[in-house]
BAZA-69460 format. One record per residue: residue number from 0; x, y, z negated of N, C-alpha, C in turn. Coordinates in steps of 0.02 Angstrom, whole numbers, plus 50000, padded with zeros to 5 digits. Each point is the difference from the previous one (the first is absolute). Example, Ala and Ser with C-alpha at 12.3 -4.5 7.8 and 13.67 -1.06 7.14 Angstrom:
BEGIN
(atom 0; (50660; 49716; 49610); (49955; 50059; 50000); (50045; 50060; 50000)) (atom 1; (49982; 50053; 50036); (50042; 50059; 49997); (49961; 50055; 49963)) 
//
This chain:
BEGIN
(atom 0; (51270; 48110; 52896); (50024; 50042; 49945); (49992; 49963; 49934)) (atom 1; (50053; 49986; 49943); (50010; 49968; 49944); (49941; 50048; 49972)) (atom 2; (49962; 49989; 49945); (49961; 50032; 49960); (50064; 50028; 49935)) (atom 3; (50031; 49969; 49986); (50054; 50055; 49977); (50041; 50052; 50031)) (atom 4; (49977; 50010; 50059); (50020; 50055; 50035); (49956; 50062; 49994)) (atom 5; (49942; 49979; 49985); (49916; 50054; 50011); (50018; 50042; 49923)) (atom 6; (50004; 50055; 50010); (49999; 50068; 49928); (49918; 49958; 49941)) (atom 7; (50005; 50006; 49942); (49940; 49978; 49963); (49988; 50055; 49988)) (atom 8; (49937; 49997; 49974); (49968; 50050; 49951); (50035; 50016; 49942)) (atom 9; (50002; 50023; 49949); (50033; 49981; 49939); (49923; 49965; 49974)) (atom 10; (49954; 50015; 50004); (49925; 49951; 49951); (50004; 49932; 50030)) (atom 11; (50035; 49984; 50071); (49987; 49932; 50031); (50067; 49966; 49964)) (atom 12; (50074; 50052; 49996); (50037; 49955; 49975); (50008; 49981; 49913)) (atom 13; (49940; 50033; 49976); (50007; 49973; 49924); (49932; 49935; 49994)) (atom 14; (50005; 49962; 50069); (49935; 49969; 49981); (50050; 49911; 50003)) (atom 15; (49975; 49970; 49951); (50036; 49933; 49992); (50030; 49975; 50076)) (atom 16; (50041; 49961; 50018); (50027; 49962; 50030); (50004; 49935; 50013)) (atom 17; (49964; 49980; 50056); (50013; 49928; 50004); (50064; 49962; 50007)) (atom 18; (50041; 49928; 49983); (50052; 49993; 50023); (50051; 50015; 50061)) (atom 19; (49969; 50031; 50036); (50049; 50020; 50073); (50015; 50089; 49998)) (atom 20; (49955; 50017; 49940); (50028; 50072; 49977); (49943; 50056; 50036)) (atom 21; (49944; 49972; 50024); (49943; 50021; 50029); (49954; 50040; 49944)) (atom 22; (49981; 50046; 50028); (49951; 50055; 49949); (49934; 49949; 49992)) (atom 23; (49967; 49993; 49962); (49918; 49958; 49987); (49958; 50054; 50000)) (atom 24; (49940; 49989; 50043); (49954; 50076; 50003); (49952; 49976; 49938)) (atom 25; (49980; 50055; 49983); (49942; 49982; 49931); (49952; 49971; 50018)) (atom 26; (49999; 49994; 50050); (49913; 49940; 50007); (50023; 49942; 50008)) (atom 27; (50062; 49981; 50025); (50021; 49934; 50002); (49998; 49953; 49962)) (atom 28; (49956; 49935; 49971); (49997; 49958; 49947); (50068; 49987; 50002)) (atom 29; (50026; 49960; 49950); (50036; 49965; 49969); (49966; 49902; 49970)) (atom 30; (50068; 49976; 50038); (49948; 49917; 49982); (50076; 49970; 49969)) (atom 31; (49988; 49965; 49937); (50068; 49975; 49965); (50050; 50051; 50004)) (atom 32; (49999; 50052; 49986); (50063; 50046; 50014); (50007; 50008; 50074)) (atom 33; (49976; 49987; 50041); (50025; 50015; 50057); (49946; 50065; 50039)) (atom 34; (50010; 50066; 50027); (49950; 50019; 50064); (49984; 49964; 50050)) (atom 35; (49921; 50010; 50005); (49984; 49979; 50070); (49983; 50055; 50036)) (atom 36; (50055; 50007; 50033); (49997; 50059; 50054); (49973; 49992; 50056)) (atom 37; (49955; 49937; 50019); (49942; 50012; 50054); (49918; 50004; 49967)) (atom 38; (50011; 50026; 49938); (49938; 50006; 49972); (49985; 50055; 49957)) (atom 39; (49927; 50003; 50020); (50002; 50059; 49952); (49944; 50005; 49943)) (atom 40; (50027; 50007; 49920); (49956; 49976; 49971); (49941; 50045; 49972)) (atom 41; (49939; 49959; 49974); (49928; 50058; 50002); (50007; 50022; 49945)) (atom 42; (50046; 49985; 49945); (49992; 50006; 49926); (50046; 50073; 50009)) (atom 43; (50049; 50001; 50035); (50053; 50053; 50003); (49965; 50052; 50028)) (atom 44; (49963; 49987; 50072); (49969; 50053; 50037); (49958; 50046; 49969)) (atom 45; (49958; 49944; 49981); (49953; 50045; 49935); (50009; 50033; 49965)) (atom 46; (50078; 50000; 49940); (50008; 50034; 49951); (50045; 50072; 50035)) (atom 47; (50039; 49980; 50072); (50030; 50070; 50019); (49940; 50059; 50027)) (atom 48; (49930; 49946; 50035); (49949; 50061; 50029); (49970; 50014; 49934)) (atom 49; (49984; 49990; 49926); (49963; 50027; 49972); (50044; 50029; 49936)) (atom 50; (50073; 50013; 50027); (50036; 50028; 49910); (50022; 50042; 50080)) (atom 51; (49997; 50003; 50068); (50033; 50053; 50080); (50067; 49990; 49972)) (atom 52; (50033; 49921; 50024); (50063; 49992; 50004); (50035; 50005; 50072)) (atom 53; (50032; 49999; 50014); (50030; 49990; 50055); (50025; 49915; 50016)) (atom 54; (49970; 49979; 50050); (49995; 49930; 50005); (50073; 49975; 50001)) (atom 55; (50055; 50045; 50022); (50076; 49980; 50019); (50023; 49981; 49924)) (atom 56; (50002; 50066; 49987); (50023; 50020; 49939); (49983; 50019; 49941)) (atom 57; (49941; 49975; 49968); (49970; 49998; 49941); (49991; 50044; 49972)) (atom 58; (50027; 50060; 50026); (49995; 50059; 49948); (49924; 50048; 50041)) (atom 59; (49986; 50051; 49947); (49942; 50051; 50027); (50024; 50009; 50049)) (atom 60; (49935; 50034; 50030); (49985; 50034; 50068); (49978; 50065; 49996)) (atom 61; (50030; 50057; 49997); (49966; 50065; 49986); (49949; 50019; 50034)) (atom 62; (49944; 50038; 49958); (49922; 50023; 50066); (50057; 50040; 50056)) (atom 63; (49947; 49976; 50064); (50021; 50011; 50040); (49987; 49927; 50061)) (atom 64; (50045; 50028; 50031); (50009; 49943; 50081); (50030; 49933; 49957)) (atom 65; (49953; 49943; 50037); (50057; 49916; 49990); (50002; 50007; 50082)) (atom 66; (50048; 49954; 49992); (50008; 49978; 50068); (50016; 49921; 49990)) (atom 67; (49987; 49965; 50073); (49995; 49927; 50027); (50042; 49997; 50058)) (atom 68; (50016; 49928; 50013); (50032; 49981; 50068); (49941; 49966; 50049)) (atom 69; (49959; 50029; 50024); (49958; 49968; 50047); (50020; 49982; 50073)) (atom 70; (49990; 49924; 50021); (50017; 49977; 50070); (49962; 50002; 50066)) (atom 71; (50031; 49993; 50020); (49972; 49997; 50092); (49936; 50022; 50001)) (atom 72; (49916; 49968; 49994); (49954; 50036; 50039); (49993; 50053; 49941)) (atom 73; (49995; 50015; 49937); (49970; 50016; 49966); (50050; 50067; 49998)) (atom 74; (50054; 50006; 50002); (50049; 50057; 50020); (49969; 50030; 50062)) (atom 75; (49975; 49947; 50049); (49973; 50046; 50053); (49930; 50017; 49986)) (atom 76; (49976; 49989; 49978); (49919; 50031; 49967); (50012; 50057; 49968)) (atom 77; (50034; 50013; 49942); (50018; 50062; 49972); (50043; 50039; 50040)) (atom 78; (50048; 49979; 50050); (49998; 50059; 50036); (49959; 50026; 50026)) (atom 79; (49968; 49957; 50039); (49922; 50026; 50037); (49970; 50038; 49962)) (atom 80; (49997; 49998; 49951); (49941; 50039; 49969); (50010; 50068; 49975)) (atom 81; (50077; 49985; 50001); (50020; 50071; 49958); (49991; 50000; 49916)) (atom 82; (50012; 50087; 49977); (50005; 49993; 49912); (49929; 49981; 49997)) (atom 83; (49950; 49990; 50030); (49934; 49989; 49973); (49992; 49914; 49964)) (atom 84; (50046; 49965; 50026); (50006; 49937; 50020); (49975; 49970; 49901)) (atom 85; (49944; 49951; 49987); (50018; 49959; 49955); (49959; 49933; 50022)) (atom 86; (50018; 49963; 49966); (49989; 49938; 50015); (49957; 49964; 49991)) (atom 87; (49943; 49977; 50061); (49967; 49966; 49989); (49972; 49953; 49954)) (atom 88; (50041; 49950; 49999); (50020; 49928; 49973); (50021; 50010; 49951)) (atom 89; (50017; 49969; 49931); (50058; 50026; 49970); (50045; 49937; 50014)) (atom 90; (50081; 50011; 49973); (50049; 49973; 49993); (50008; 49956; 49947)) (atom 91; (50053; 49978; 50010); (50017; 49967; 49912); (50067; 50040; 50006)) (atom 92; (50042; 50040; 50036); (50068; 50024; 50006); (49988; 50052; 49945)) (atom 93; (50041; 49977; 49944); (50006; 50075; 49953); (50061; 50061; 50018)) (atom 94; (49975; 50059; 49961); (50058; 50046; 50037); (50056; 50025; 49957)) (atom 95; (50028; 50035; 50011); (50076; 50016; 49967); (50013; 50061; 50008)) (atom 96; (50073; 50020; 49977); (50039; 50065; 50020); (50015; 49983; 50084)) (atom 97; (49997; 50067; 50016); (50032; 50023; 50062); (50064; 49956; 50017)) (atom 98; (50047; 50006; 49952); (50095; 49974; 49985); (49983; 49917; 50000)) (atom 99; (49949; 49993; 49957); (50000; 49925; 50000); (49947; 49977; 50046)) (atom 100; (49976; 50017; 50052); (50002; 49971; 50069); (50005; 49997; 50052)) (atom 101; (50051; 50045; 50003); (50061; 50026; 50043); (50041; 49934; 49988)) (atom 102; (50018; 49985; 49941); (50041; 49958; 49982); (49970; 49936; 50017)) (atom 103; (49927; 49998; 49996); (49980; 49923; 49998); (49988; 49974; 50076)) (atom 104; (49995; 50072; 50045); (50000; 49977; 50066); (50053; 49996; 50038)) (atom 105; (50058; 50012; 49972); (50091; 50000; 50020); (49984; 49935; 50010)) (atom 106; (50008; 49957; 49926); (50038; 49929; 49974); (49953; 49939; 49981)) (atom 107; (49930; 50017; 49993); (49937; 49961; 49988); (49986; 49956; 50067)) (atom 108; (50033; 49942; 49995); (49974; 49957; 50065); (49912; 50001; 50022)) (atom 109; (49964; 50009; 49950); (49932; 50005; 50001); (49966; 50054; 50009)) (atom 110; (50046; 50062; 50020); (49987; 50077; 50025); (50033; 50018; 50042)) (atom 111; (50070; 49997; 50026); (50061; 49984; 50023); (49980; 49965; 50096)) (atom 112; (49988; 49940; 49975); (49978; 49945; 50060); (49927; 50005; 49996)) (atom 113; (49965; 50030; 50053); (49914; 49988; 49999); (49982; 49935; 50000)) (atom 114; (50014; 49958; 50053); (49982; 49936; 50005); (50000; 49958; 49935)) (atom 115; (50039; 50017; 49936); (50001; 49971; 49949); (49925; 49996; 49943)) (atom 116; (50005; 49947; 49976); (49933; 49971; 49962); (50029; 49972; 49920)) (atom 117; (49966; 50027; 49953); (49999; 49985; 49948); (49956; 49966; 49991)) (atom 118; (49994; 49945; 49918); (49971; 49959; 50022); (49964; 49994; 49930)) (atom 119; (49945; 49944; 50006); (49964; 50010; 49931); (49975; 49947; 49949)) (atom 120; (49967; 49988; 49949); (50013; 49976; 49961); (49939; 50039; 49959)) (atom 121; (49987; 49967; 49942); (49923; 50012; 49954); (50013; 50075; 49976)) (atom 122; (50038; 50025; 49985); (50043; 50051; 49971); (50025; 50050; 50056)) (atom 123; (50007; 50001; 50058); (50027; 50017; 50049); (49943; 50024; 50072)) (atom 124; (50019; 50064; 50031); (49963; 50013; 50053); (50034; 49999; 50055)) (atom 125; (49978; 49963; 50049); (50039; 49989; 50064); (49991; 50064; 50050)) (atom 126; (50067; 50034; 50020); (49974; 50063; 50048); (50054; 49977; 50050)) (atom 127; (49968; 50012; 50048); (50019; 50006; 50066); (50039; 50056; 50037)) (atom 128; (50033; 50015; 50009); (50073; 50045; 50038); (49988; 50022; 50064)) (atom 129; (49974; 50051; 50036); (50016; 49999; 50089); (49940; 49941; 50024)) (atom 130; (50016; 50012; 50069); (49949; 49956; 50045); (50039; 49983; 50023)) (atom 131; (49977; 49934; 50042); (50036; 49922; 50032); (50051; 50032; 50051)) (atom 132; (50005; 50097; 50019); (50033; 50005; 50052); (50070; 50022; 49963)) (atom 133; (49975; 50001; 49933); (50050; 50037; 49949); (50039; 50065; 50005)) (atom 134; (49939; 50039; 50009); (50000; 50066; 50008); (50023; 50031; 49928)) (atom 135; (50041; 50056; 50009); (50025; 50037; 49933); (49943; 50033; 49955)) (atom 136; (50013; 50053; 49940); (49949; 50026; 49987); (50031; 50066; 49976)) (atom 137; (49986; 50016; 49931); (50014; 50061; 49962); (50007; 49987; 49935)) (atom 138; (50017; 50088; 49969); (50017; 49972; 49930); (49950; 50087; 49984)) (atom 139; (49926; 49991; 49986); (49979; 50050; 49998); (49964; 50009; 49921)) (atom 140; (50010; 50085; 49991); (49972; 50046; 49941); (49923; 50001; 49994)) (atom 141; (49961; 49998; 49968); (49933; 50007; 49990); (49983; 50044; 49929)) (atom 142; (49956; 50041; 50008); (49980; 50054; 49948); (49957; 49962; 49950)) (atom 143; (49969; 49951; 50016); (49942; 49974; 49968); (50011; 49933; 49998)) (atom 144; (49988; 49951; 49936); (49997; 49939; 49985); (49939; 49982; 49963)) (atom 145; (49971; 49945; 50000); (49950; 49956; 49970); (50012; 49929; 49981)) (atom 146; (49988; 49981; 49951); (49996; 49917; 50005); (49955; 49979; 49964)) (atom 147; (49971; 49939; 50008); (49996; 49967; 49944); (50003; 49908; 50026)) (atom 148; (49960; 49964; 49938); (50026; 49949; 49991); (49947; 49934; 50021)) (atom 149; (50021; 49945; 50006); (49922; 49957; 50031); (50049; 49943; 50004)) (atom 150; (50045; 49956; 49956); (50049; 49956; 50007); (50028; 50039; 50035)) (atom 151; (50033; 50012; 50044); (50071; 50044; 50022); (49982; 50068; 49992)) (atom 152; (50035; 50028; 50005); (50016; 50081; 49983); (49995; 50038; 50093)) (atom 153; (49939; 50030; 49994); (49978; 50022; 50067); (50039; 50091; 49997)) (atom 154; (50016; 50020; 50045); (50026; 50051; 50011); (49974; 50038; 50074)) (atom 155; (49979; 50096; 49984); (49974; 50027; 50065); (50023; 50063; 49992)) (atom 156; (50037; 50043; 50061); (50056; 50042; 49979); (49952; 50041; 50069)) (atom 157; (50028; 50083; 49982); (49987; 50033; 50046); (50018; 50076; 50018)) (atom 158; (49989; 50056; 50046); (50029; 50045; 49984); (50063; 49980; 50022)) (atom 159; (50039; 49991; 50075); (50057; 49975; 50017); (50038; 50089; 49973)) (atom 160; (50041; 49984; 49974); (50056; 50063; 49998); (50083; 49996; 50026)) (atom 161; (50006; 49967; 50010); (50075; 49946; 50033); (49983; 49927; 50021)) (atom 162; (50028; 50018; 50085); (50024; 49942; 50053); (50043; 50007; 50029)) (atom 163; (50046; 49920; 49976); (50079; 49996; 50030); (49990; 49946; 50009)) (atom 164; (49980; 49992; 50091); (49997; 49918; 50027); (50071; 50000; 50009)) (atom 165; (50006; 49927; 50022); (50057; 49972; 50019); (49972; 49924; 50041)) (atom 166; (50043; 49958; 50024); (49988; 49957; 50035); (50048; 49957; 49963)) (atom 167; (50027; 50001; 49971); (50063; 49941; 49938); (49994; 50039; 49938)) (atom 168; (50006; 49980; 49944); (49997; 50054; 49942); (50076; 50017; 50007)) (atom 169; (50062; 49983; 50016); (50060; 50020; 50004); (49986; 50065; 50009)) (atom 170; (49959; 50032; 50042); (50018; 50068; 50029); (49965; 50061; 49962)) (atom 171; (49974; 49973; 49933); (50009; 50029; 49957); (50026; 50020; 49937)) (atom 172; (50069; 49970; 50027); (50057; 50009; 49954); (50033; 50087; 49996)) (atom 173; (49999; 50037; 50064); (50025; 50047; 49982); (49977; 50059; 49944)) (atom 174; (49933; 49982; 50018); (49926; 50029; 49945); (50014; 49976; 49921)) (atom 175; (50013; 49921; 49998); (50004; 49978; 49953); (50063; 50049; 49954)) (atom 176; (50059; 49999; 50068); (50091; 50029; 49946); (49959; 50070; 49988)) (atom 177; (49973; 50040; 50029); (49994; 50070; 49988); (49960; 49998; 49921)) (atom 178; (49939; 49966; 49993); (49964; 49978; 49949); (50034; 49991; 49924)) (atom 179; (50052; 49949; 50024); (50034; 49965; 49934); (50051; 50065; 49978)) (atom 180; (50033; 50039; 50070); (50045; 50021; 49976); (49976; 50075; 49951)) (atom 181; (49932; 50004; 49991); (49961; 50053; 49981); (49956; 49993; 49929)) (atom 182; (50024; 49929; 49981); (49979; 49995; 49931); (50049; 49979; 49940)) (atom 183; (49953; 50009; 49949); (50052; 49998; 49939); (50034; 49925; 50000)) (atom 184; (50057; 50007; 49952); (50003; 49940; 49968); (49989; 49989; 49948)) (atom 185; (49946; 50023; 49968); (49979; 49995; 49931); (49926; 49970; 50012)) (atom 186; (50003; 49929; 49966); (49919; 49973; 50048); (49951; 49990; 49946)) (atom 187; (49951; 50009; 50006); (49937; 49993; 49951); (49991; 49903; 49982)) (atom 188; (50032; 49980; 49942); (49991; 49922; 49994); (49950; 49986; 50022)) (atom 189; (49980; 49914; 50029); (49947; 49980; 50025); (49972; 49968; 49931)) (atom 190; (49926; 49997; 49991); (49977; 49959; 49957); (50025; 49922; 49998)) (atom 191; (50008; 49988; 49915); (50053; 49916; 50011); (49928; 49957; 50036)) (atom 192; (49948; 49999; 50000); (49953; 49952; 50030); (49995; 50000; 50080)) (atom 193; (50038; 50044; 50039); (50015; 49981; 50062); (50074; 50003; 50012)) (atom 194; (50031; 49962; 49951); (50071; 49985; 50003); (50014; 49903; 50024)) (atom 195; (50029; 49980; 49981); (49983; 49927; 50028); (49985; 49954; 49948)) (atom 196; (49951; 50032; 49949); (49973; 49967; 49955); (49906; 49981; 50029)) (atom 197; (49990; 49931; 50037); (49957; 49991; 50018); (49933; 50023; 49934)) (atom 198; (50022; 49950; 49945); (49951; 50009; 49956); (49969; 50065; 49991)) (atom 199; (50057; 50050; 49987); (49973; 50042; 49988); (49956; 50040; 50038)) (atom 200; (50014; 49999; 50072); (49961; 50026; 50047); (49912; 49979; 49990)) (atom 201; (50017; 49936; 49987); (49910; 49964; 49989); (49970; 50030; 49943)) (atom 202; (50048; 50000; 49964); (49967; 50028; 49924); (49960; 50055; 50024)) (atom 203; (50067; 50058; 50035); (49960; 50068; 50000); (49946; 50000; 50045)) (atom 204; (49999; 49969; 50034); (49924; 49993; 50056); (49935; 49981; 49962)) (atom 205; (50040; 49927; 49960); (49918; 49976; 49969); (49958; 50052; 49951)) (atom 206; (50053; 50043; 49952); (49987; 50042; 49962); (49945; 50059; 50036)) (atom 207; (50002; 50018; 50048); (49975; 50053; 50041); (49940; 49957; 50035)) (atom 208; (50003; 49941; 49996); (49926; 49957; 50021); (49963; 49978; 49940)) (atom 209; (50024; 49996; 49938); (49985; 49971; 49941); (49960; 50095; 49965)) (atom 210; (50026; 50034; 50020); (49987; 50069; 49950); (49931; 50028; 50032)) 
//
């Protein structure tokens, strides 16, 4: 399936564009003008978990449920457990709107394909996708969020309130059209510091480590 075939959000499609006409998620650095879309940066993560942005799409997150795309075993742990389910360990996976990760597990090779690996760098946290059998996962709701910070941006969610496994994120496209076709087109601007102005992203981080 072309990714210009997949319905957007309207918040995913006002988010800059890389040259092939691709949406840039707000945590994605920027290096010389360009996204690096196998990375994800700590300066961005940070400023969406502590201003509750939505990691896709830069904009707020109303109180209430975020939701994540979690893979293979860890989809099967929270099913196991049921709504009681929170997480041990924490993550570095920040969370989003419902619409925008629906969307990110359609067309996100790195949510999309389990077996896929992002990769890392001083600035960057390496997460891992699925297990070696490359088992599917979910794209699940949680009532409750936590984070904080220790060089990467740690994240622990809980209170499951929505699970929609899948085994390819494709097959949550029909979820996704019902979603998109149910919101406005009038979108809340994203802050310009998770636009593809690297600098500015650093600025706003150091400021919030400096204060």
């Amino acid at each position: 399936m072309r990714v210009s075939d997949i319905p957007m959000p309207p918040l995913v499609a006002a988010r800059p564009r890389d040259e092939r006409g691709y949406p840039v998620l707000a945590i994605t650095p920027w290096v010389d003008g360009v996204p690096r879309f196998a990375s994800t940066g700590t300066a961005r993560t940070f400023i969406c978990a502590v201003e509750r942005l939505c990691s896709i799409c830069g904009t707020p997150m109303a109180p209430g449920p975020v939701w994540r795309v979690v893979a293979g075993a860890e989809a099967d742990a929270i099913e196991a457990a049921g709504p009681g389910f929170r997480n041990a360990a924490p993550t570095v996976e920040a969370p989003g709107h419902r619409s925008c990760m629906l969307y990110a597990a359609v067309t996100c090779p790195y949510l999309a394909r389990p077996t896929a690996r992002r990769g890392a760098d001083a600035s960057v946290v390496e997460a891992a996708r699925g297990d070696k059998r490359g088992l599917g996962g979910a794209v699940v709701g949680f009532a409750e969020m936590d984070h904080r910070y220790a060089d990467v941006m740690m994240f622990r969610f809980g209170k499951v309130v929505e699970f929609l496994r899948h085994e390819n994120g494709e097959e949550q496209l029909p979820r996704l059209i019902a979603a998109v076709a149910g919101e406005s087109t009038q979108v809340t601007p994203c802050p310009a510091y998770l636009l593809s102005d690297e600098e500015a992203a650093d600025a706003r981080f150091a400021s919030y480590l400096t204060s």
